[in-house]
Steps between C-alpha positions, in 0.01 A plus 500: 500500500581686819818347665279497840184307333788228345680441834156444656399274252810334520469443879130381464656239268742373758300486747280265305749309378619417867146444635485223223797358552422448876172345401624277275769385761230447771300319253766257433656491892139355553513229246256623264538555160438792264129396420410565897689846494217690378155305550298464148721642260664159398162271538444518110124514595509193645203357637439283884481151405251318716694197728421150453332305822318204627370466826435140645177391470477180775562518835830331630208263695215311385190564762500097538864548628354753804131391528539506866638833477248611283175342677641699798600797361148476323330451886683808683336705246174403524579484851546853533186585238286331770679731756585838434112616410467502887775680574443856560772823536434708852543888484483670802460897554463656822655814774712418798622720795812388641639616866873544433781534743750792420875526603403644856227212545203741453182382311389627196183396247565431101239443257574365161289303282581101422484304228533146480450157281454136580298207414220325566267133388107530506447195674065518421292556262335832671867661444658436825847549470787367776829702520731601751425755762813700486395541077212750613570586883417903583378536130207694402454378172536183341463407145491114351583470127409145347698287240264684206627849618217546653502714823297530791440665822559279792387514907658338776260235674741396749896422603642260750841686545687234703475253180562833294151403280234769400167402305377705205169551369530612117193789417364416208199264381639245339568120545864420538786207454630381793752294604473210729655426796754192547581264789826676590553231749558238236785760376789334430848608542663464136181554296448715250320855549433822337496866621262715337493895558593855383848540613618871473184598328576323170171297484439095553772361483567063584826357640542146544693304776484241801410522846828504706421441803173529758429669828744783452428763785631884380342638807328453802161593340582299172590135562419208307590617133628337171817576413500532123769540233197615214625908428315715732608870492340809616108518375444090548381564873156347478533317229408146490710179502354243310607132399481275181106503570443853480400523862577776717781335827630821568490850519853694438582729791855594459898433424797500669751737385789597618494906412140592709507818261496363200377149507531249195456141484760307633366156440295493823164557536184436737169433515217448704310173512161472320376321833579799720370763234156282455452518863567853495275595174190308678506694814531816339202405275330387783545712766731823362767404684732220598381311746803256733499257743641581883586286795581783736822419631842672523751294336899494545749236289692231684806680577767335725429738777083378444620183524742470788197704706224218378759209546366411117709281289292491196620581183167676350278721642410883633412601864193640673640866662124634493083432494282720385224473753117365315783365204427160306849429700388535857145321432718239383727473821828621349706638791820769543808275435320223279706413186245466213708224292269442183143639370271183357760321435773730328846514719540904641886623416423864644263743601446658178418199340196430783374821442479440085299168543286666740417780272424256281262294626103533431329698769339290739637201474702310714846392532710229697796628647795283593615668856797425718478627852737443785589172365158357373405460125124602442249596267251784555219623254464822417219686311648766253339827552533796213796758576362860652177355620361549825503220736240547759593213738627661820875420616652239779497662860878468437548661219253782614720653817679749307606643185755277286227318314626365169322680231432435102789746374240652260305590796817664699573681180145631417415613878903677512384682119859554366554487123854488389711485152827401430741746448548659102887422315577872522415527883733120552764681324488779764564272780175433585377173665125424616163535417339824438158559630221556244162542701378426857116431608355732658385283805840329434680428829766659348348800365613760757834319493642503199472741193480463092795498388670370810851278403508207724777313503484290831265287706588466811875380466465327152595707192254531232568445134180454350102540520453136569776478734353786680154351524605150619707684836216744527240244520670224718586807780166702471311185542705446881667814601556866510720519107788788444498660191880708429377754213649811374254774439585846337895424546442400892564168604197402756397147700097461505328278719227326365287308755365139509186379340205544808410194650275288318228429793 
């Protein structure tokens, strides 16, 4: 053999040799044994051989030792059988253009198209559905699908937006379940509820919990609520409440959550009354709209300035700053300064509160009110007349000599013709404070004034932070005097000057 080919050879070997050897020690180092070294050449042929098991077959508890448990585990599902085939999903399609502010405060329109889900109860048997207004607001489309997958096309009837309710009519020819309405003034707090909905799109879905506590106000707008500690995320808004009975005692409307851009459930949840959405439902049936009660007067809460200029003691009640003139107030005899102290029998605490039960109550009927003026306790009757009507009875000689009259706010706001939105997270994060002006009637008071897309941020001397806070100083100065408006406008900070309402002769 060539001496090259043999000392090749011979190094091929060693190398072998060592790679074994290092193997082997590895093999060892990890406490395995020669078998494991090389898989399958040492198994003999050796076949798996099956393990031997046995699985319990009792239960650690015999049903008679959890027959409560079981009865009532037994009742929440049929419970929710009863329930969920009248609970419906929301999708919502639809366009929106959006004024923007930009870093040097000039205006700017965005379309983009929106998406969004909710849920919602058909509440009769022609496929009326209740939900939340803010589930299908500015949507174009809206599609209901039904607990058998069903899915239909849907058309707004009507939407009281200060209870945040909007009625559905389902399009389709068919008879459907519904769900009934409770007594949500028996509600107790500590009893047991569930939340049914389609929270983040996932389909019906039922939580159970207890009502924790009752009258819970979240806004101005939204007072009154159940606080609830039943799961309600995302996709629940409309959804229904119900109790052990199946009945419907409250609609779900939102959560409180800590991190406003990506809200979970924290344990605390609201809804709205069955006795409030009822109301609601029946007037939009009815009539297309919502219809409320007003007593035409301008209301302010018993602060101690209020009280040291009234000389009033009293613990409860809200005082008279304004009439509207031809009001169920001033037929009644209510006078500037009068402290209205309780409404047919139910103590006032503040203004807000007298303005709720008046809302409230039945058109055209009438109401005792417990009145303290200048000392004397009395009791007037008034005659509740509907909110934005016209009332044709001509005003006092004294109330007639000038401008100043108290007006409905809803009036003040339609005749001024300002629409306003609060301001988007991206434009807050610029700096931004205000409301940004969305679209002004054209026989507006304020339509030379003020442009689309105008940022207010002041009335008068008060700040604004908010659409309803801007409405509330707009109103209650429009109604008496000449109002201020500080607005920036293409990057130019300007004052406008909007004048009084005219007279009402």
């Amino acid at each position: 053999m060539n001496p090259a080919f043999r000392r090749l050879w011979t190094l091929v070997a060693i190398f072998l040799i060592a790679f074994i050897a290092v193997a082997a020690l590895r093999t060892c180092l990890a406490g395995k044994g020669l078998r494991d070294w090389i898989p399958g050449i040492f198994t003999g042929g050796k076949q798996f051989r099956p393990e031997t098991f046995t699985l319990p077959d009792k239960p650690p508890l015999d049903p008679k030792d959890v027959e409560l448990l079981a009865r009532m585990n037994e009742e929440y599902a049929r419970l929710t059988r009863a329930v969920v085939p009248s609970v419906v999903s929301i999708n919502t399609a639809g366009v929106q253009t959006e004024r923007l502010l930009d870093m040097w405060g000039r205006a700017r329109e965005r379309r983009y198209p929106t998406q969004g889900q909710g849920s919602g109860v058909i509440v009769t048997k022609e496929g009326h559905v209740v939900t939340n207004h803010h589930v299908i607001a500015g949507q174009q489309q809206i599609h209901v699908t039904l607990h058998d997958g069903k899915s239909y096309p849907a058309r707004l009837i009507g939407e009281d937006l200060l209870l945040d309710i909007a009625v559905l009519k389902i399009d389709a020819d068919a008879s459907f379940t519904p769900l009934k309405f409770g007594d949500s003034s028996q509600a107790q707090v500590g009893q047991i509820v569930f939340a049914v909905g389609n929270p983040f799109g996932l389909g019906e879905t039922v939580t159970q919990g207890i009502i924790s506590a009752k009258e819970r106000s979240i806004s101005d707008n939204q007072r009154d609520l159940f606080q609830t500690d039943a799961a309600i995320n995302p996709g629940n808004s409309g959804g229904p409440l119900v109790n052990l009975r199946g009945e419907i005692i409250g609609i779900n409307v939102a959560i409180f959550s800590p991190d406003k851009q990506n809200p979970g459930f924290q344990g605390v949840g609201f809804s709205i009354p069955t006795n409030d959405v009822k109301d609601a439902l029946f007037q939009i049936l009815e009539r297309g709209r919502p219809v409320r009660g007003f007593l035409g007067v301008q209301m302010r809460d018993m602060e101690p300035a209020v009280r040291s200029a009234l000389g009033y003691d009293g613990a409860e009640g809200a005082a008279v700053l304004g009439i509207s003139p031809g009001s169920p107030a001033q037929a009644a005899g209510l006078q500037l300064w009068d402290v209205i102290r309780s409404l047919n029998g139910e103590k006032i605490r503040s203004a807000t509160q007298l303005f709720t039960l008046v809302q409230k109550t039945q058109i055209g009927s009438t109401v005792t009110l417990g009145v303290w003026r200048k000392g004397q306790n009395l009791e007037l009757k008034a005659t509740i007349a509907e909110s934005g009507a016209t009332n044709p009875a001509a005003p006092s000689a004294k109330n007639s000599a000038g401008q100043g009259n108290t007006r409905d706010p809803e009036e003040v706001l339609q005749t001024l013709g300002i629409e306003v939105r609060d301001l988007s997270v991206p434009e807050r994060m610029q700096g931004f404070r205000g409301v940004v002006v969305t679209r002004l009637a054209a026989n507006g008071l304020a339509a030379k004034l003020i442009h689309a897309g105008d940022l207010i941020v002041a009335v008068n001397t008060t700040r604004i932070g908010g659409v309803n806070e801007f409405f509330l100083h707009l109103a209650a100065s429009a109604s008496v005097q000449d109002t201020h408006m500080h607005l920036i406008r293409e990057g130019q900070a300007l004052r406008v000057t909007v004048p009084a309402l005219p007279r009402m002769e």
